[in-house]
C-alpha positions as CSV (number, residue, x, y, z in Angstrom):
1,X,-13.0,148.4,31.9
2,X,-12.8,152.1,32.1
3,X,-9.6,153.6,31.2
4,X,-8.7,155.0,34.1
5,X,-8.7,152.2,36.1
6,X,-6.9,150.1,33.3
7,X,-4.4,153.3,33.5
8,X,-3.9,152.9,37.7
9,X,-3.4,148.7,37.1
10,X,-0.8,148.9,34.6
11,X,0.8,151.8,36.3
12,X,0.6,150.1,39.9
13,X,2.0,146.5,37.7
14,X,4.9,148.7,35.9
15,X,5.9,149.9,39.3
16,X,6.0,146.8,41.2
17,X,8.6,145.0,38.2
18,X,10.6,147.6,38.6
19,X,10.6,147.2,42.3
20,X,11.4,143.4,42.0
21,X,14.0,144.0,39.2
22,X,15.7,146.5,42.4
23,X,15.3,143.8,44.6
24,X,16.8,141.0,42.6
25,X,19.8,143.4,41.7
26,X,20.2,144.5,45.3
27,X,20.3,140.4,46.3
28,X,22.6,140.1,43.6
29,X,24.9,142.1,45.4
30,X,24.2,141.8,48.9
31,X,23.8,138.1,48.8
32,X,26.0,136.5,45.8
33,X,27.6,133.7,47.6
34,X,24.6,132.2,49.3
35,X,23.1,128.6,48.2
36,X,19.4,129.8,48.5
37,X,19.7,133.4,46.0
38,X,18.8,131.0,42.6
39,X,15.2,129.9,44.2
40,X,15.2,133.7,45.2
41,X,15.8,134.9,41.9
42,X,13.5,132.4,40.3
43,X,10.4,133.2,42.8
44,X,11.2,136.8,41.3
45,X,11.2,135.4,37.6
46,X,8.2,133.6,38.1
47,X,6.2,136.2,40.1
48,X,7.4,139.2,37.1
49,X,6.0,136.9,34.3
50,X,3.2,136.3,36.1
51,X,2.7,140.0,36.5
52,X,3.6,140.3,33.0
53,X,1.1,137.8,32.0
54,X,-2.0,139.3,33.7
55,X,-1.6,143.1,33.4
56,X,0.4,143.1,30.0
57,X,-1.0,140.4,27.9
58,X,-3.7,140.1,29.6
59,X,-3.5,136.3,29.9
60,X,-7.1,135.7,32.0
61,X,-9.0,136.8,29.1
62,X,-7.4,134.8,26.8
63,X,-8.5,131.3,25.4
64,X,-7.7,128.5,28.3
65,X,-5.5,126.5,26.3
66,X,-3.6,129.8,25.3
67,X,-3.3,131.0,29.0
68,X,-2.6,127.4,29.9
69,X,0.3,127.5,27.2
70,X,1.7,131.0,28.6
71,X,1.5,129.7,32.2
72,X,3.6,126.6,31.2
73,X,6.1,128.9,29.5
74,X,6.6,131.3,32.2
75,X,7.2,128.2,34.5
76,X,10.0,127.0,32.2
77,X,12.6,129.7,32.8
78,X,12.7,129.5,37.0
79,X,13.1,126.0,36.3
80,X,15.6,125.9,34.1
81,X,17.6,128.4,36.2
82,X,16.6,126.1,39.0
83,X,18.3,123.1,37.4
84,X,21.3,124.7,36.4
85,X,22.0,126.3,39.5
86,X,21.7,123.1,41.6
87,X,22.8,120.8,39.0
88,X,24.7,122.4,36.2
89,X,27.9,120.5,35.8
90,X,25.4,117.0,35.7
91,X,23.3,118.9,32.9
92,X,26.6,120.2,30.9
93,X,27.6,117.0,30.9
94,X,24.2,115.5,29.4
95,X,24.3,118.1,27.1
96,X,27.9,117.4,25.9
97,X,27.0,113.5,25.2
């Protein structure tokens, strides 16, 4: 891949994380009492370690199992945020057992 095109992607991929991290800090604030902002804020996750993945580490060209093990761990964190923001007292109280 010539540089300068490698150049335009990563530029183009910095851009738009900084344009989701603005937009998950504006819903933050605009929208901090609603039920729906955690599967908001873990489409962002998921969608900026995606981005991550592809442009930065360049996951596609990697080994399947490795870009099958990189997909899995991005997945986790949304999840996780997922399950503590819906059920987070029932987790605590798992954990505390």
């Amino acid at each position: 891949m010539p540089t300068k095109d490698h150049f335009a992607l990563i530029t183009t991929a910095w851009l738009a994380l900084v344009a989701l991290t603005l937009a998950s800090l504006g819903l933050g604030e605009w929208f901090r009492d609603v039920s729906w902002l955690p599967l908001v804020v873990a489409a962002i996750m998921w969608i900026k370690g995606a981005v991550i993945a592809r442009c930065f580490i360049e996951a596609h060209v990697a080994h399947p199992f490795i870009a099958r093990v990189l997909k899995v761990f991005i997945a986790v964190s949304p999840i996780a945020l997922i399950i503590t923001a819906f059920f987070g007292s029932t987790v605590a109280r798992w954990a505390s057992v």
